[in-house]
N, C-alpha and C positions, 0 to 999 in steps of 0.2 A: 560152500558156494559152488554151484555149477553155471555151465555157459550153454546158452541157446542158442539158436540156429543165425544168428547175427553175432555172436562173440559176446553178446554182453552178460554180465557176471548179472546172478540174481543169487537170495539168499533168502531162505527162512527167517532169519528173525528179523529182515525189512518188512514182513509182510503180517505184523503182530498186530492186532489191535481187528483184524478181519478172517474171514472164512477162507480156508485155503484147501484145495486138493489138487492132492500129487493123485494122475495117475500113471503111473507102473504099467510101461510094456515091452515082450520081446524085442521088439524090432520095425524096424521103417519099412514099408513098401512091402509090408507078407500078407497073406491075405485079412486073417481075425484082424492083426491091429491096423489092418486100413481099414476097415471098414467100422472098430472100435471108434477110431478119429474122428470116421466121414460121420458117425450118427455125431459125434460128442459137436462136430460141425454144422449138420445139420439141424441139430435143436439147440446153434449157438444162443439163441436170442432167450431162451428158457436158463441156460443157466449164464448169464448176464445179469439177467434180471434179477438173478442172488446177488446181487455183489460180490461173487466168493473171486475169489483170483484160484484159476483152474490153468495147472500145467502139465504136460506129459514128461515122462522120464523114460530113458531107455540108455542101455548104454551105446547106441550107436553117436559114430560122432557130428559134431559141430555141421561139418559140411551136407554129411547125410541126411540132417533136420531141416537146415535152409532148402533143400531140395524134395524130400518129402514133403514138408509146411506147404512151399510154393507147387508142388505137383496137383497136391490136392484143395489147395488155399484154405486150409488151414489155421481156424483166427487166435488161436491156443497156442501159447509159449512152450516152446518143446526143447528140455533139458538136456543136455548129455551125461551122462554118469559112467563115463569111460570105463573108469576100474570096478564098478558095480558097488562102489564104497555104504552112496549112501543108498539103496535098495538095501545091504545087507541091514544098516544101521535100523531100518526099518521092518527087518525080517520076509520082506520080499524074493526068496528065494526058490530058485523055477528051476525045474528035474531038468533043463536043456543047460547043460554048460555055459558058460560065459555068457548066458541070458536073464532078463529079471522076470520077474513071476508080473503076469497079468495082476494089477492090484489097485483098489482106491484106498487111499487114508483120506480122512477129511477131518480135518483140525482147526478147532474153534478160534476165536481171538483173543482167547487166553494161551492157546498154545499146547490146548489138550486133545488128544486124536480121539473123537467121537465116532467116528464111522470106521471098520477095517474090513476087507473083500481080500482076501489073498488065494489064488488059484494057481497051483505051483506046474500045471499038466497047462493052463490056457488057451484051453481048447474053446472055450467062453467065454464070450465078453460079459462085461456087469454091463445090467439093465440102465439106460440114461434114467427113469422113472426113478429106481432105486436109489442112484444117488444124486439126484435131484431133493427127493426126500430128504436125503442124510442131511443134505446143506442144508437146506432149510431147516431142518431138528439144530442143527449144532448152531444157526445165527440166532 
C-alpha cells in the first residue's frame, strides 16, 4: 500500500475487478513530469471516460504531491513510493539514482499487466493517445 498526497492509504488489490494504471515518475515539479501530468490533466476527461482508475507514482513524498497536485490541480491520485519498493517490484528502474523510471503499466481487472512503457533515461514522456489506447484494449 502507498499513501497519496492527502495520507490516505490506497492499494492494488482494492482496485480489482477494474482498469488500473500506475504511471511511474521521476519527480514533482521537474520539467518532462510536469508537463507528463499537465497533458494526463488536460485530456482528464478522455481518460475518465475509461473507467480505469489512473495514478502517479514517484518516490517523492506525501507532502511534495499535496503540493505539486494542488500547484497544478491535478485530478489524478499521486502515490508516494518513498523507498522505491514498489517501482522495483515493477521493474521500473531509471539510470538516475534514488529515481523511478518514467513508466505506464496498465492492468486489467483480472489483475494482469497488459500494457508496459519503461524508459529508464526519461527523457520522454509516453504519448496520452497511446495509453489511452492501452486502456481501452485491456477493459
Amino acid at each position: 500500500s502507498l499513501k497519496d498526497g492527502n495520507g490516505a492509504e490506497w492499494r492494488l488489490s482494492d482496485q480489482r475487478g477494474k482498469v488500473v494504471v500506475l504511471l511511474f515518475y521521476p519527480g514533482d515539479e521537474t520539467p518532462i513530469c510536469t508537463r507528463q501530468m499537465c497533458s494526463v490533466r488536460d485530456r482528464w476527461k478522455d481518460y475518465s471516460a475509461t473507467g480505469a482508475e489512473v495514478v502517479g507514482i514517484s518516490t517523492d513524498s506525501v507532502e511534495s504531491h499535496k503540493k505539486f497536485a494542488e500547484h497544478h490541480e491535478l485530478p489524478l491520485r499521486l502515490l508516494s513510493d518513498g523507498a522505491g519498493e514498489v517501482a522495483n517490484l515493477y521493474g521500473a528502474h531509471s539510470l538516475i539514482p534514488g529515481k523511478v523510471a518514467r513508466s505506464v503499466f496498465v492492468i486489467d481487472a483480472n489483475g494482469t499487466i497488459r500494457y508496459r512503457d519503461v524508459r529508464p533515461l526519461g527523457l520522454f514522456r509516453p504519448k496520452d493517445d497511446e495509453v489511452l489506447k492501452a486502456i481501452r484494449e485491456a477493459g
